[in-house]
C-alpha positions in Angstrom: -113.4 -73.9 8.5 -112.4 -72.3 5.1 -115.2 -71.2 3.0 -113.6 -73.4 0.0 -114.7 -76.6 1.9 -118.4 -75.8 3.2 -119.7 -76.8 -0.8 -118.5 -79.6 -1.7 -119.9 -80.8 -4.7 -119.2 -84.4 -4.0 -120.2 -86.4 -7.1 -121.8 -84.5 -9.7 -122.3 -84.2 -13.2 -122.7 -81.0 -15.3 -124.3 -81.4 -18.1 -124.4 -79.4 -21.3 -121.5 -76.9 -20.7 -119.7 -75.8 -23.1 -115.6 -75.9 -22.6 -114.2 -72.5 -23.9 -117.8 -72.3 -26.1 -117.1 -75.4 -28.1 -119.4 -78.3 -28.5 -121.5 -78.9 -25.0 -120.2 -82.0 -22.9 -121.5 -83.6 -19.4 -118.4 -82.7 -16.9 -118.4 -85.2 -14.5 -116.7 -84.4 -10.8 -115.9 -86.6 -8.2 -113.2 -86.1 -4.8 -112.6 -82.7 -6.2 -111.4 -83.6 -9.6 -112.6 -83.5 -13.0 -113.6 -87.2 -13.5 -114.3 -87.1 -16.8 -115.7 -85.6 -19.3 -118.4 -87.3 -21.7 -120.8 -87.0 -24.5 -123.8 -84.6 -23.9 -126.3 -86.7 -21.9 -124.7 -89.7 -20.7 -123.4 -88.6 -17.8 -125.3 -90.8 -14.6 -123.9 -89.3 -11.5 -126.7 -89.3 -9.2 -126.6 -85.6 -8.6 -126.8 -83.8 -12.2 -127.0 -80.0 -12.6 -128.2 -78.7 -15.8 -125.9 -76.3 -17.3 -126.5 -76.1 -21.3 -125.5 -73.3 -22.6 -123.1 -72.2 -19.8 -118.8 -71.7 -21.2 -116.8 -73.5 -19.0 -113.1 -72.1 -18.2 -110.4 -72.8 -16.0 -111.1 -70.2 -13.1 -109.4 -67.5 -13.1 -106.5 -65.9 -11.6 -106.3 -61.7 -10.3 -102.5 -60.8 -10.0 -103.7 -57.3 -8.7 -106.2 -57.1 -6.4 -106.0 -54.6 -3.0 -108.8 -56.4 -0.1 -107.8 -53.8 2.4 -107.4 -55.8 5.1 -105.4 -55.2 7.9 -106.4 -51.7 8.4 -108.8 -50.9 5.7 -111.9 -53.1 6.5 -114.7 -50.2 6.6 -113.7 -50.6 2.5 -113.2 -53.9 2.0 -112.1 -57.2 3.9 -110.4 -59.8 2.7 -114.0 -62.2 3.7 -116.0 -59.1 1.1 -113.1 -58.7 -1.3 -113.0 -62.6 -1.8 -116.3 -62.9 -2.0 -116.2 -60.7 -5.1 -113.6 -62.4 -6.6 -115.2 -65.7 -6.2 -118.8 -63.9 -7.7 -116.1 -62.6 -10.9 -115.2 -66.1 -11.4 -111.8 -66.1 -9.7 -110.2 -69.0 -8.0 -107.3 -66.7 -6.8 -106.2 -63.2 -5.9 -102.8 -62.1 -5.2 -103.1 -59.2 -2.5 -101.1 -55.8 -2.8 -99.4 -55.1 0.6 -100.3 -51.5 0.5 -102.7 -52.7 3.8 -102.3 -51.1 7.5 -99.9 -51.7 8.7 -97.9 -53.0 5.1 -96.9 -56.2 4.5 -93.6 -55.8 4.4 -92.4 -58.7 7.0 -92.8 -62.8 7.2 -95.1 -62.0 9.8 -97.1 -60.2 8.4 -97.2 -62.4 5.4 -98.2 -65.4 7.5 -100.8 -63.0 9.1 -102.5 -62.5 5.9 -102.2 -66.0 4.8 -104.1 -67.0 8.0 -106.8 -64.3 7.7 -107.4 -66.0 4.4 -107.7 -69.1 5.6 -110.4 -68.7 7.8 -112.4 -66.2 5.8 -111.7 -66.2 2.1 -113.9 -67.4 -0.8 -111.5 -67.4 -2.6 -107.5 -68.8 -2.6 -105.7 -65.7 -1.4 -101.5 -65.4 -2.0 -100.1 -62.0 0.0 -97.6 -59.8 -1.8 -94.8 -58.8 -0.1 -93.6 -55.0 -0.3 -90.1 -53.9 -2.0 -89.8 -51.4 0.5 -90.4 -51.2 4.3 -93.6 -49.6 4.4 -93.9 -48.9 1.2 -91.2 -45.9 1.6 -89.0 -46.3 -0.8 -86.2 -45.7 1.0 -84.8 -49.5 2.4 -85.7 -53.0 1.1 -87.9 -55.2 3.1 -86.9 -58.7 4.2 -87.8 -60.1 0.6 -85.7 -63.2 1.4 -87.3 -63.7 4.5 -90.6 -62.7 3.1 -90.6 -65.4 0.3 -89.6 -68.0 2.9 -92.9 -67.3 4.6 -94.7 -67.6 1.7 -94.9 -64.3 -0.9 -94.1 -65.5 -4.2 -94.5 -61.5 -5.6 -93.3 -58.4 -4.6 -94.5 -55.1 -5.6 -94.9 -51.4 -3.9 -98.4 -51.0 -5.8 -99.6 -47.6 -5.4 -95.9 -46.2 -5.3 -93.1 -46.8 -7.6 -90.1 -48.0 -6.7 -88.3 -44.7 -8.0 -84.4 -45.6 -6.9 -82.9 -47.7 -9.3 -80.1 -48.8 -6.9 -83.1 -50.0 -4.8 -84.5 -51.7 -8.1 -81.3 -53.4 -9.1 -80.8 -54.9 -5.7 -84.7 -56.1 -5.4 -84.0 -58.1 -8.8 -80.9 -59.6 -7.3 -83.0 -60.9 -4.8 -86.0 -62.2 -6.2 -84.0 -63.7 -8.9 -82.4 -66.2 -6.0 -85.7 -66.5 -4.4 -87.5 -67.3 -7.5 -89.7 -65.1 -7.3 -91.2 -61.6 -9.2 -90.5 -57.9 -8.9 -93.8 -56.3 -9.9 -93.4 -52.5 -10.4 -95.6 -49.9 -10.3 -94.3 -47.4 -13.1 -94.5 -44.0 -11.9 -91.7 -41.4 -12.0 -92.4 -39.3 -9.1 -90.2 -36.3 -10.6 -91.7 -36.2 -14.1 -95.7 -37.7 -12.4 -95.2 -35.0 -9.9 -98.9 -34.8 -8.5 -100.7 -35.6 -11.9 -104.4 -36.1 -11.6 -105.7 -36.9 -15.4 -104.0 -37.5 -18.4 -101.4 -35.4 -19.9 -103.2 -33.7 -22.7 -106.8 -33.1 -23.7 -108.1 -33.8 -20.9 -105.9 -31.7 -18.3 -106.7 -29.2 -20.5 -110.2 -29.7 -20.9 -110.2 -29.8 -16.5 -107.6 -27.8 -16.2 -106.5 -30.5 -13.5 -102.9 -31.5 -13.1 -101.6 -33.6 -16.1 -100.2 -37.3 -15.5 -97.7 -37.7 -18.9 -97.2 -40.8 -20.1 -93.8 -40.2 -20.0 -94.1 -40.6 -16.3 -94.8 -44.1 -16.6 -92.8 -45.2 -19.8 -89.2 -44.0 -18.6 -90.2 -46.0 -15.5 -90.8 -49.5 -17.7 -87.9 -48.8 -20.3 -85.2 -48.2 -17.5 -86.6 -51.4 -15.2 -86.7 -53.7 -18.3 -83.0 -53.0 -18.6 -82.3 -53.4 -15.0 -84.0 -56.5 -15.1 -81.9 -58.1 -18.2 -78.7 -57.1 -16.6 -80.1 -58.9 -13.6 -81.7 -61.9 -15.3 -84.4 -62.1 -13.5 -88.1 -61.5 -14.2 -89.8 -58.1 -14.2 -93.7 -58.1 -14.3 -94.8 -54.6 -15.4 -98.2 -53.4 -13.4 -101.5 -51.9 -15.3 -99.6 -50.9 -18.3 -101.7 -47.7 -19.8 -100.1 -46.1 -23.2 -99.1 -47.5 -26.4 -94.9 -46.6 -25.7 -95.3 -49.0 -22.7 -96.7 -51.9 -25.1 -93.3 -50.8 -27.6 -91.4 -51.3 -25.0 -92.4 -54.6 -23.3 -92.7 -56.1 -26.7 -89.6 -55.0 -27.2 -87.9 -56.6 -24.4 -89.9 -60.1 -25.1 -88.3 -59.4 -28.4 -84.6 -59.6 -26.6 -85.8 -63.0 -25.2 -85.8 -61.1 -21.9 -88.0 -62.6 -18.7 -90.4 -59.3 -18.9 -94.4 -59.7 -18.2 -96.8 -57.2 -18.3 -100.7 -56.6 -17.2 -103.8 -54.3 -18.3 -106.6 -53.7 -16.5 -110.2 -54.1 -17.9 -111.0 -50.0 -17.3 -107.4 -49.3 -19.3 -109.1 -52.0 -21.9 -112.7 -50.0 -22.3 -111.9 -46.8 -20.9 -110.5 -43.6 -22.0 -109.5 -40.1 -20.8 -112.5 -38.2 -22.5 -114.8 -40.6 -19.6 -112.1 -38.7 -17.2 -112.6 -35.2 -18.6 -116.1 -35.6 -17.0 -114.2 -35.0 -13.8 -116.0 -37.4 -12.4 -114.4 -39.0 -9.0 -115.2 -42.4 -10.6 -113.3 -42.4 -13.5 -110.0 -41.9 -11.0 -107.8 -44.3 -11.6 -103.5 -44.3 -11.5 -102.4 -44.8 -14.1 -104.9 -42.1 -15.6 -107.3 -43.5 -18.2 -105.7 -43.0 -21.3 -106.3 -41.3 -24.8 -108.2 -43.4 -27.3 -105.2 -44.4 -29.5 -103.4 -45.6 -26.6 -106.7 -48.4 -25.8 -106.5 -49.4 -29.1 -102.4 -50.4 -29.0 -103.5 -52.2 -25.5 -106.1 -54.2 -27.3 -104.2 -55.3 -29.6 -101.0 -56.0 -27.3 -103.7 -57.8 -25.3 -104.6 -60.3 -28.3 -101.3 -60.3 -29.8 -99.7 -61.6 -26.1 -97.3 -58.9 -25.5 -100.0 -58.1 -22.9 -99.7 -61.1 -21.0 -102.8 -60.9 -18.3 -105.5 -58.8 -17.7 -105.6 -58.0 -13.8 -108.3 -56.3 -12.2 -106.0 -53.5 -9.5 -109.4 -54.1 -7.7 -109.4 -51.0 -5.6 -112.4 -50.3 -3.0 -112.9 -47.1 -1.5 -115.5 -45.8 0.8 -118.5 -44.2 -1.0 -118.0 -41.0 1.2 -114.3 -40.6 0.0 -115.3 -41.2 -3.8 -117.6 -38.2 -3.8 -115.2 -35.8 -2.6 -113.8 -33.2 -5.4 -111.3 -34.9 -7.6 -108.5 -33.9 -6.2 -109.8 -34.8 -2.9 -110.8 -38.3 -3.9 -108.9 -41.4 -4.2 -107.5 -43.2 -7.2 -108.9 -46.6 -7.7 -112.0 -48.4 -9.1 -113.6 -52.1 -8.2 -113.5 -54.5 -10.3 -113.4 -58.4 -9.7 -117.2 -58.8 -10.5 -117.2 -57.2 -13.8 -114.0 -58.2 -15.1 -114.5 -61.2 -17.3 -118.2 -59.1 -19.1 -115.4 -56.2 -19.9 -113.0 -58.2 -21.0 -115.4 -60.4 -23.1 -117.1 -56.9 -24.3 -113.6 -56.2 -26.0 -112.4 -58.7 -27.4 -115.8 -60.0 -28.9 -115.7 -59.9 -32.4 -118.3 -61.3 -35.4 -117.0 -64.4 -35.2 -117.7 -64.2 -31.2 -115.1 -64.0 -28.1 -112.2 -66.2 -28.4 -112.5 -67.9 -25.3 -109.1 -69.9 -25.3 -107.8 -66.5 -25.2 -109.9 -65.2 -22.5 -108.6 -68.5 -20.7 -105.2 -68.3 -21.0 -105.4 -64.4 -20.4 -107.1 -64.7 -17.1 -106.5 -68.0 -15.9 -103.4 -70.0 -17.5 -100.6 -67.0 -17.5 -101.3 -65.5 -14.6 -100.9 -68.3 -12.8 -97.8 -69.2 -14.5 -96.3 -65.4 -13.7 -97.5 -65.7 -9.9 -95.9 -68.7 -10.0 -99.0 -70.7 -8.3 -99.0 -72.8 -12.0 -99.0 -75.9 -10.2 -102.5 -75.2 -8.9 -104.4 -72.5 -10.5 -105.3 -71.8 -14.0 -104.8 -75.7 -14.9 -106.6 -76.8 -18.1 -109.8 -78.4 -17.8 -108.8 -82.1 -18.6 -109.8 -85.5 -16.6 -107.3 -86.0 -13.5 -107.3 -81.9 -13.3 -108.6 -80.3 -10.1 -112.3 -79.1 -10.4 -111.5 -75.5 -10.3 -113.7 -73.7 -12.8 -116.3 -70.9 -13.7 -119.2 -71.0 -15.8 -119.6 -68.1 -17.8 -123.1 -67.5 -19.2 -122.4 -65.8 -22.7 -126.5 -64.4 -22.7 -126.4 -63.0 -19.5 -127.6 -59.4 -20.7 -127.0 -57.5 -17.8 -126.7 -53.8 -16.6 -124.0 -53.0 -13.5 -125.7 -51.9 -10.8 -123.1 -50.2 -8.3 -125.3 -51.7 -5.4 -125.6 -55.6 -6.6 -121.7 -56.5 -5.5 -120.6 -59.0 -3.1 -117.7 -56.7 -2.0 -118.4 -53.8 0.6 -117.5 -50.6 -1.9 -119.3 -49.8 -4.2 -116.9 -47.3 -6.5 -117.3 -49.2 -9.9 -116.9 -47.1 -12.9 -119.1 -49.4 -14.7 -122.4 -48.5 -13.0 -125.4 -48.1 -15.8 -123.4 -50.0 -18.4 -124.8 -53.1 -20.1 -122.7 -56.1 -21.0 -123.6 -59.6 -22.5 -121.3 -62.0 -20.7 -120.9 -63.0 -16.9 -119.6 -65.5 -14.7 -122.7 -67.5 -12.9 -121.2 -70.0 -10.7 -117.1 -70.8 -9.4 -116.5 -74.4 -8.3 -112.4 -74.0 -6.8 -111.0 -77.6 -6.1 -114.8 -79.1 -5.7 -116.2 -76.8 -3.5 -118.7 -74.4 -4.4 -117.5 -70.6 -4.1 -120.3 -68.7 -5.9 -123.3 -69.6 -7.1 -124.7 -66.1 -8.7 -127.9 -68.0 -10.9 -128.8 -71.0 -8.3 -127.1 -73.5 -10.5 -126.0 -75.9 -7.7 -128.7 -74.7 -4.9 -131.9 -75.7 -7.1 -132.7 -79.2 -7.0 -130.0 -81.9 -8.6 -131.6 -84.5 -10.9 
């Protein structure tokens, strides 16, 4: 039996939550679906959880997240990965194919899909590769792939480099309906950049990753793409020419999307110039200038969704010397605190934004719309986290629900975190003991 039906919350109320950290209501759930939603305190379901002072939003949605498994379990599996997710607040996670062997077939689609079933906490959607195992070289079945399932395709970790290749991908997933999600990275002007072009190469003296590497990438596939007319979703965009350029294309009216990560959001390439395995990360953590236009591109929606490239590694392989380690940090479980942490402002976070950031358009890009990231309205499906904004909490590498442990948020105190995920009724993650104490 899936882990989403083991919790079932039955009929419940919540009481004193506060939807998107407005004026606190009773939520009231019955059959799986918001029931209604009444004045604080007059909620009389039998089973009542106190909640005041808890934000309610829509649960959110990771276009980006790597679980590992087939072949990569002594990392992370897709039961550990999902259990993070759910702990982060998520309600889905779309899964980068980059796995052993790739998911670059139906069947291997389908044999993702039923791993999830039996062991996620979590709703799990598999991406299907561009390429046949990842190589660049042919397309995968993408046709046949979408048929089984995939509603993105992407060669995360590896870029797509032959346009040809590129042009033809589009032509397909425009008949399938479905999205191209590219990984922008020249491998002739990237080469084998470690850190970012710059201060910080020079300050390591390790090979420089030039933004230029990834901008010609996003410039030449958003044209592609418009000749095409079909979509093009742009991975963890990382420098301030990438922002011009997507906002550029929205500009055109063109079907471009585009993510940021929460380290490309807090993080920048003088954290990196520690040379610190930890701060890996590709696309290279940027310079501070370049955080700043992805903030604002973030708020201003040329930024569409913040996705979480939720990479485990084993702790062994982190500690290696830089060039010997792998690129990629976790990062379901602290997320929605590092998002929450930038855009918090005097006047508090804007949690509409957060919302539709995290929950409402990436749904609508992974085309899953018609199930995740739905508003929190009566009739809806109870699928929700509850976000306590007080939390005042330190990462501790150790405290995760997923097996890896390479966070580069360890010591690092935040104010915000998710405390419970409730995914069409059933109880995914209960971090606080919200729905395991007692119900009055």
């Amino acid at each position: 039996m899936s882990p989403l039906t083991r919790a079932p919350l039955g009929h419940a109320a919540l009481t004193g939550v506060a939807p998107f950290g407005g004026t606190p209501i009773d939520l009231v759930v019955r059959d799986g679906r918001i029931a209604e939603l009444r004045p604080r305190g007059s909620a009389d379901e039998p089973n009542r959880f106190e909640a005041d002072g808890l934000v309610l939003l829509p649960a959110f949605v990771d276009l980006h997240t790597h679980l590992r498994e087939p072949g990569g379990e002594d990392a992370e599996t897709i039961a550990s990965g999902t259990a993070a997710a759910a702990a982060g607040g998520y309600s889905d996670v779309f899964a980068m194919a980059n796995c052993s062997p790739v998911t670059d077939s139906p069947e291997r689609i389908r044999h993702v899909l039923d791993l999830a079933e039996r062991t996620a906490s979590c709703r799990v959607h598999a991406v299907g590769a561009i390429t046949e195992g990842l190589a660049g070289q042919r397309l995968a079945p993408l046709e046949a792939m979408a048929a089984a399932g995939a509603r993105l395709f992407s060669d995360d970790g590896r870029c797509v480099d032959d346009p040809v290749l590129v042009r033809d991908a589009l032509g397909l997933t425009k008949r399938t309906g479905t999205v191209l999600a590219q990984h922008a990275q020249s491998g002739p002007l990237a080469g084998a950049g470690q850190i970012n072009a710059g201060r910080a190469a020079e300050r390591t003296g390790l090979p420089p990753w030039p933004a230029t590497g990834e901008e010609t990438v996003v410039a030449r596939d958003i044209v592609l793409a418009a000749d095409a007319g079909a979509p093009l979703h742009v991975c963890h965009v990382s420098t301030a020419r990438s922002v011009a350029l997507v906002r550029w294309a929205k500009e055109q009216g063109w079907a471009v999307s585009a993510e940021v990560t929460p380290h490309h959001l807090l993080l920048t390439d003088a954290e990196a110039a520690s040379a610190d395995p930890k701060f890996k990360v590709n696309p290279p953590l940027r310079s501070p200038s370049d955080v700043r236009a992805l903030r604002a591109a973030l708020v201003d929606g040329t930024i569409d969704a913040v996705a979480t490239d939720h990479a485990p590694h084993l702790a062994e392989a982190k500690a290696a010397d830089w060039c010997g380690a792998p690129f990629g940090m976790t990062g379901l479980e602290t997320a929605l605190a590092v998002v929450a942490e930038v855009l918090h402002t005097s006047r508090g976070v804007d949690w509409a934004l957060v919302a539709d950031r995290m929950a409402h358009a990436p749904a609508r890009i992974g085309g899953i719309a018609a199930s995740a990231g739905r508003p929190i309205a009566v009739g809806e499906p109870a699928t929700f986290t509850l976000v306590d904004p007080r939390a005042g909490w330190t990462v501790d590498p150790a405290d995760t629900a997923g097996r890896s442990h390479n966070t580069p948020f360890g010591g690092l105190s935040f104010t915000h975190r998710p405390v419970a995920t409730v995914v069409a009724g059933a109880v995914t993650a209960d971090r606080g003991g919200l729905f395991t104490r007692s119900a009055r």
